[in-house]
N, C-alpha and C positions, 0 to 999 in steps of 0.2 A: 504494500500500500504506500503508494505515495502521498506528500500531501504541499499544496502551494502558501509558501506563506507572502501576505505581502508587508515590504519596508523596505529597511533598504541596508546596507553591510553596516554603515557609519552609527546608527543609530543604535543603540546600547539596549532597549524591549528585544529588537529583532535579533540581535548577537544573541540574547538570552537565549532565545527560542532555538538559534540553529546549534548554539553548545549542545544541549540537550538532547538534540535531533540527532544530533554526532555521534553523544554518549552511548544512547538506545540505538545506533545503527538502522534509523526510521529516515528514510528517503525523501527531502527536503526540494522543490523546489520556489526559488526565489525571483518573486514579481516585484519590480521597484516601486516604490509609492515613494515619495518626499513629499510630506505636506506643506510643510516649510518653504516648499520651492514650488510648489502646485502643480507638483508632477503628476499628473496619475492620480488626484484629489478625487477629482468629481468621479469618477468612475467609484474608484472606491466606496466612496458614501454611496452611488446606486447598487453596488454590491450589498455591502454591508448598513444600512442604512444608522443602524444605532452604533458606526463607529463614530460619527461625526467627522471625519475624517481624518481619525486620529488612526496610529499601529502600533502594534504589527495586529494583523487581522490571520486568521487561519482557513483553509479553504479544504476538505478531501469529499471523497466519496460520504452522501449523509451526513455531512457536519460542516458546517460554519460555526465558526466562534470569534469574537472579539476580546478584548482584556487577556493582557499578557499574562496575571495570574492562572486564568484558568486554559487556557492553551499550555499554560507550563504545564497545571497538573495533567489534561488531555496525555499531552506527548510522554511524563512519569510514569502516566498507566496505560497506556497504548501497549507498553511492554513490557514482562519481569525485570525488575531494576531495582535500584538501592538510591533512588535519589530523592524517595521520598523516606526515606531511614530504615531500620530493620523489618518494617511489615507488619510492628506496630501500630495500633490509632493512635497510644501516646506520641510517639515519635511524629507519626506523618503532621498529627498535629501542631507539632515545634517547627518541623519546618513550613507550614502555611502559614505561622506566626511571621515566622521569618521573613518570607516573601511578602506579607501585605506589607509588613513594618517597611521591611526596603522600597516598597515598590510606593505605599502613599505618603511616607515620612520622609525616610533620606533622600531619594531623587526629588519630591517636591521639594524640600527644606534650600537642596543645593543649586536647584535650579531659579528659587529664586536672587541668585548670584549669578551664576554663570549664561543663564538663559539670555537673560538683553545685551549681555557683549559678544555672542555671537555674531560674526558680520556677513556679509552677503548672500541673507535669504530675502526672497520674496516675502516674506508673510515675519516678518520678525516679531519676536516678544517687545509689547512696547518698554522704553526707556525711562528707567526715572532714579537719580541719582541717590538719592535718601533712600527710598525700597529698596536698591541694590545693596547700599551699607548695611542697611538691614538685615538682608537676606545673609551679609555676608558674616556679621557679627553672630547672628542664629546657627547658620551653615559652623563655622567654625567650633563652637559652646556641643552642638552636637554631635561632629565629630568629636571632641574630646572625650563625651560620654563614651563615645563607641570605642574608643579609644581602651576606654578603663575595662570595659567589658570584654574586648578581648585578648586580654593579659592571659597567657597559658592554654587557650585557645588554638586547638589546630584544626577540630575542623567544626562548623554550629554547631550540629546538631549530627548525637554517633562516632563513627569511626571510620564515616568516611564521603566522598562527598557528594553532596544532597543538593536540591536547587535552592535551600538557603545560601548553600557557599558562592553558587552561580550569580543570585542576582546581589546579593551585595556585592561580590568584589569587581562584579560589571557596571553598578551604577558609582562603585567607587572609581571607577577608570573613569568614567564622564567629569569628577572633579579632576582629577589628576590631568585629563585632556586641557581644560581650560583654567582651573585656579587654586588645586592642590600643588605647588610650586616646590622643589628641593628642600628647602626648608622645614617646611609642613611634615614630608616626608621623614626628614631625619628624626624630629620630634614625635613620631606616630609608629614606632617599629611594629607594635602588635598588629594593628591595622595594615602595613603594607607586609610585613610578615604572612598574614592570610594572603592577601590579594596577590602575591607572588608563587605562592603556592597553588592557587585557580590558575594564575595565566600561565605558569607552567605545566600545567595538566593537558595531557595529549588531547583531549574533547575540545580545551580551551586555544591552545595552539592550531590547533588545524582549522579553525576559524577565525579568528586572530594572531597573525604568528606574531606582531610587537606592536602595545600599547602606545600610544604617543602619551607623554608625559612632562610636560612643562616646568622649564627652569624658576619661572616667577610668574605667578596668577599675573592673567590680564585683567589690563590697567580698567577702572572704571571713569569709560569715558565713553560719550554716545559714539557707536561703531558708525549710524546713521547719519551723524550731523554733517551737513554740507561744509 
């Protein structure tokens, strides 16, 4: 069984989705959407109507699905795996904790920093200087948390790794692209300690072979202003 996902490589939902797909050896093919860039939008949203024309959106034989959450777990139990932990509820449990916390707290939390200095899309996050420091002074306070939490941590959730380890240390690479800077890094061993251990993981590798990873966050300054 194949199944079409749509998004697009750059985008850090849809890397979720194709790790996984890697992992379980479940046959992936890949239709480009940029919403951002209004590739492929409108079609989208008449596919999927209740994506709004956001992604990654999922397409196979009898099944559409939208939200990267539940396309994760789809593709977890598509086939015998351990990436939703030992076959436990407690476990499978921990990791869907996992995945919402990552998916509607740290990617929002960090994206309101790094989102409006994105430069040349069509359809940009608007800009506003105060919301950004803001975003940015939040974004940081919570990584620290996370920070604390995973001291001695090798992998969330078991013994081994689960789509908790996936979508954190992929929406952790979206800071690192843009305003997780050297620095940050050096100060954060726990956290880049995981995250190094994912993007070395053959699943994660043959989908990403190297992270872009930024010497010093970009600067807050409208990328838009003439």
């Amino acid at each position: 069984m194949a199944y079409t996902i749509y998004g697009y490589e750059g985008n850090p939902r849809t890397r979720i989705l194709r790790i996984i797909a890697h992992s379980q050896d479940i046959k992936i093919n890949l239709s480009e959407v940029v919403p951002r860039q209004n590739l492929n939008r409108d079609a989208l949203i008449q596919k999927f109507p209740r994506s709004r024309g956001k992604i990654p959106a999922l397409e196979g034989d009898n099944i559409k699905l939208t939200e990267v959450p539940a396309i994760a777990y789809f593709l977890a139990k598509a086939k015998a795996g351990s990436l939703l932990g030992d076959g436990s509820l407690e476990q499978e449990a921990e990791v869907l904790s996992w995945v919402n916390w990552a998916n509607q707290e740290m990617l929002v939390i960090m994206s309101k920093w790094f989102l409006p200095l994105i430069p040349g899309l069509a359809r940009p996050a608007p800009y506003d200087k105060a919301a950004i420091e803001a975003g940015k002074v939040a974004t940081l306070a919570f990584l620290d948390q996370h920070e604390a939490a995973m001291k001695d941590k090798e992998f969330l959730v078991g013994n081994g790794f689960t789509l908790a380890d996936i979508f954190v240390a992929i929406y952790i690479s979206r800071g690192l692209e843009w305003i997780l800077g050297a620095e940050w890094r050096q100060q954060h061993p726990a956290t880049m300690k995981h995250f190094c251990k994912v993007a070395d993981w053959e699943h994660c590798k043959a989908i990403v072979p190297v992270f872009k990873q930024v010497d010093v966050e970009v600067p807050n300054v409208n990328p838009y202003a003439a």
